[in-house]
C-alpha positions, 0 to 999 in steps of 0.5 A: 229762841231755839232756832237763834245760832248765836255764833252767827249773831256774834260774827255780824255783830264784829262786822256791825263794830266798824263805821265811817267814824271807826273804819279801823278797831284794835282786838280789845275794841272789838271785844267792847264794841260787841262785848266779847272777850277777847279770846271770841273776838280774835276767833270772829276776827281771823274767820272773818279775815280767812273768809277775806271780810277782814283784814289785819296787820297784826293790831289793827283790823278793818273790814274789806270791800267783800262786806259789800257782798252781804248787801248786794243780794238785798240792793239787787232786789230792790228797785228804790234806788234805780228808781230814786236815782235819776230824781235826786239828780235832777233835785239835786240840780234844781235845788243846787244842794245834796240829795238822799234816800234813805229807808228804816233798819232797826233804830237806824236810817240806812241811804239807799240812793245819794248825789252829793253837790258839797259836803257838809257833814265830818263824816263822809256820806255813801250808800249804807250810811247809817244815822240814828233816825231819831234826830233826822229828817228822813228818820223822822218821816220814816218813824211817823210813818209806823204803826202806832205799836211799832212806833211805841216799841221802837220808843221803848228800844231807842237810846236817844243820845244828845248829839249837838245842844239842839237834838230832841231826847225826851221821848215825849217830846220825840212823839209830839214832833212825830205827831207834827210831821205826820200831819204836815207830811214832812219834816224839818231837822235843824242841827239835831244831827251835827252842828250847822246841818239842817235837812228836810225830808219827804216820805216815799210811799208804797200803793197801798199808803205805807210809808217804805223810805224817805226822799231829803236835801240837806244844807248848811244852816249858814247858807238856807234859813228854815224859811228859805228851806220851806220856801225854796226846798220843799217844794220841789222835795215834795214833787220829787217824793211824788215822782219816785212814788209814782215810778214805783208803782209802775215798777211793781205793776210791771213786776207783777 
């Protein structure tokens, strides 16, 4: 395209480079995560480290909390998360486990509004935590809720790696699942993501039907069945969906 200024794409793609599991990437990890050369890898780097997103001491190099100002501007604008907020505390309370919304970003769910009761995944969980939405719950939701051309696309794109012995990579098999959670209204993922984490999410819908996020609790498997989720954690998932969607509807009435 010609309008596509690929220096700019080069220098968030360093920035995307860093996670919660890789908070900390040498040049030469850089240059592979991004498939630059070195030589543009150390270029995106310093100008980022002169902008203050990037810090290094010489061999490591890792993002500043400056990054948090990219997403500030979108955060701001969008009234999900203040919204969501107050609900998931007081799901989290009834139900005595954690609490997220999340919304689609490419291949990925991104969480937007989070209240942790434990922890129970190796990665810590915050907001702009991104998980591959193939293989959870809210991911799920979020995927069953797209046109049937975007769904294809996104099919078509996604690398469906097996993260545990349980995670679905057959995109035949990923449909006919979709296919379940678009006519239950919602989803179930049991230890697809990690080992011992099972999740249950409800879709969060804007005015005119459109799924826009996903609303889930999440437990240990060792501590709630999938009956016992079923029995005990989806209703009360399910009234809290209709809850955030019925503040948003106010919200964008207000606003308009």
């Amino acid at each position: 395209m010609a309008d596509h200024v690929q220096s700019l794409a080069r220098g968030l793609a360093v920035i995307r480079a860093f996670s919660a599991t890789e908070p900390e990437l040498t040049l030469s990890q850089v240059a592979r995560a991004t498939g630059l050369s070195r030589a543009a890898a150390r270029r995106f780097l310093l100008t980022l480290t002169d902008l203050g997103y990037v810090r290094g001491d010489g061999r490591l190099f890792a993002l500043t909390p400056r990054v948090l100002e990219l997403g500030y501007a979108y955060l701001s604008s969008l009234s999900l998360p203040e919204v969501a907020d107050p609900h998931l505390e007081r799901l989290a309370a009834e139900v005595r486990e954690s609490a997220s919304v999340a919304v689609l970003d490419g291949e990925d769910v991104v969480y937007v509004a989070r209240v942790a009761t434990a922890r129970i995944m190796r990665v810590t969980i915050s907001i702009g935590t991104r998980f591959p939405a193939y293989c959870t719950s809210m991911g799920r939701v979020l995927l069953a809720g797209l046109r049937p051309q975007e769904l294809e696309a996104y099919l078509e794109r996604a690398e469906l790696r097996r993260l545990t012995s349980r995670t679905l990579v057959l995109p035949a098999a990923l449909r006919a699942e979709l296919d379940q959670v678009r006519d239950m209204g919602w989803a179930m993922v049991d230890q697809e993501l990690e080992e011992g984490l099972r999740s249950i999410a409800a879709p969060i819908r804007d005015r005119s039907g459109r799924t826009v996020a996903a609303v889930n609790v999440s437990t240990h498997a060792t501590r709630t069945s999938m009956q016992a989720a079923r029995r005990d954690l989806l209703p009360p998932l399910l009234a809290t969906a209709e809850k955030i969607e019925a503040d948003l509807a106010s919200v964008s009435v207000t606003r308009a």
